[in-house]
C-alpha positions in Angstrom: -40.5 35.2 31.2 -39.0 36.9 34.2 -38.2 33.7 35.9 -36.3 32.9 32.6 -34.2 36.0 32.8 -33.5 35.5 36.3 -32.4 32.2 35.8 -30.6 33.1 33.3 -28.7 35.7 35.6 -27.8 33.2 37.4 -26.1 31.2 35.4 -24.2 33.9 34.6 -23.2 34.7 37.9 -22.6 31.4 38.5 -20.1 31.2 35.2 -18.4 34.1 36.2 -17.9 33.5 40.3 -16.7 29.6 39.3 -14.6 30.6 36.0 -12.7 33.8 37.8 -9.2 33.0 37.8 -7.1 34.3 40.3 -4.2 35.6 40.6 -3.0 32.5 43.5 -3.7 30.2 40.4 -1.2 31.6 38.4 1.6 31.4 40.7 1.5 27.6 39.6 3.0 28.9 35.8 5.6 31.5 37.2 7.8 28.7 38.7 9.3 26.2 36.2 9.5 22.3 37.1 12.9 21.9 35.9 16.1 22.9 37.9 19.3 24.4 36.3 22.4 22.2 36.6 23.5 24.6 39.5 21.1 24.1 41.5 20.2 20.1 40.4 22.4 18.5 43.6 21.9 21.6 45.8 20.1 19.0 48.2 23.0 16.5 48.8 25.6 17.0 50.8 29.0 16.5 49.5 29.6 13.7 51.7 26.7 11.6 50.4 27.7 12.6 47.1 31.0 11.2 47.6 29.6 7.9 49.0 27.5 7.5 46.6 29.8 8.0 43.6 32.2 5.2 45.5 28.8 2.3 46.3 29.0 3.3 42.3 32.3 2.2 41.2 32.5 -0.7 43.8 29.3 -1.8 42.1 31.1 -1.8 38.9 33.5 -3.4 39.7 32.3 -6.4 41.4 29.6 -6.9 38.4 28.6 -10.4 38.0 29.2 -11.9 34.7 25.5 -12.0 33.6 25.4 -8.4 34.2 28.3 -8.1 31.4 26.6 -10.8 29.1 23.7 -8.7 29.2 25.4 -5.5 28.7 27.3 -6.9 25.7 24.1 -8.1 24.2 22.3 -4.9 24.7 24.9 -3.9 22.2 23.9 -6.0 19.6 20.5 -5.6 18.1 19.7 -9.0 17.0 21.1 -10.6 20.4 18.6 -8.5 22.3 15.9 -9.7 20.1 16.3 -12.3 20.1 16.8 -12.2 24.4 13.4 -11.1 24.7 12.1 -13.8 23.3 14.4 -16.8 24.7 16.2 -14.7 27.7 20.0 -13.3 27.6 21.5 -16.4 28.6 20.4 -18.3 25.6 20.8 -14.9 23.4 24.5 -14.4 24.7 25.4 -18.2 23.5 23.5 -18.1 20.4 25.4 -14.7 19.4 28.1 -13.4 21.4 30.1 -16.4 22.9 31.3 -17.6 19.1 32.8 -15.0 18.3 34.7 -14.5 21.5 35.5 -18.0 21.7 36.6 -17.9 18.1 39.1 -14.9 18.2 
């Protein structure tokens, strides 16, 4: 019986020395994951900012015209449907090159 009870002490000591939360644990819940917009970009410096925002419109620009093809089905529900089965190539004749070919 006394082994029982000190076993049982134990465990209980056990419980509480491996359950104690301290306070270095909750210093994890103080500090949110997400970032203002303010504070979003703090990081890059304006330069690579601006070269990055320019790569972005040259990229644009110089598009290929599957890249457009695709965009313009993505637009249209059953074209992209129907792309996922038979590819945008096929998809883009099937539903979008009619009609521009027809107006």
């Amino acid at each position: 019986m006394k082994s029982l009870l000190l076993l049982s002490v134990l465990a209980a000591l056990a419980v509480a020395a491996l359950c104690y939360e301290s306070h270095e644990s909750m210093e994890s819940y103080e500090i949110s994951p997400f970032l203002n917009r303010r504070n979003a970009n703090a990081f890059i410096y304006p330069q690579q900012r601006w070269r990055a925002k320019a790569q972005e419109r040259i990229r644009e620009r110089i598009k290929p015209a599957h890249e457009f093809n695709r965009e313009a089905c993505d637009d249209f529900k059953l074209c992209e449907r129907y792309a996922l089965l038979y590819g945008y190539n096929a998809a883009y004749d099937r539903y979008l090159r009619q009609r521009r070919s027809g107006k």
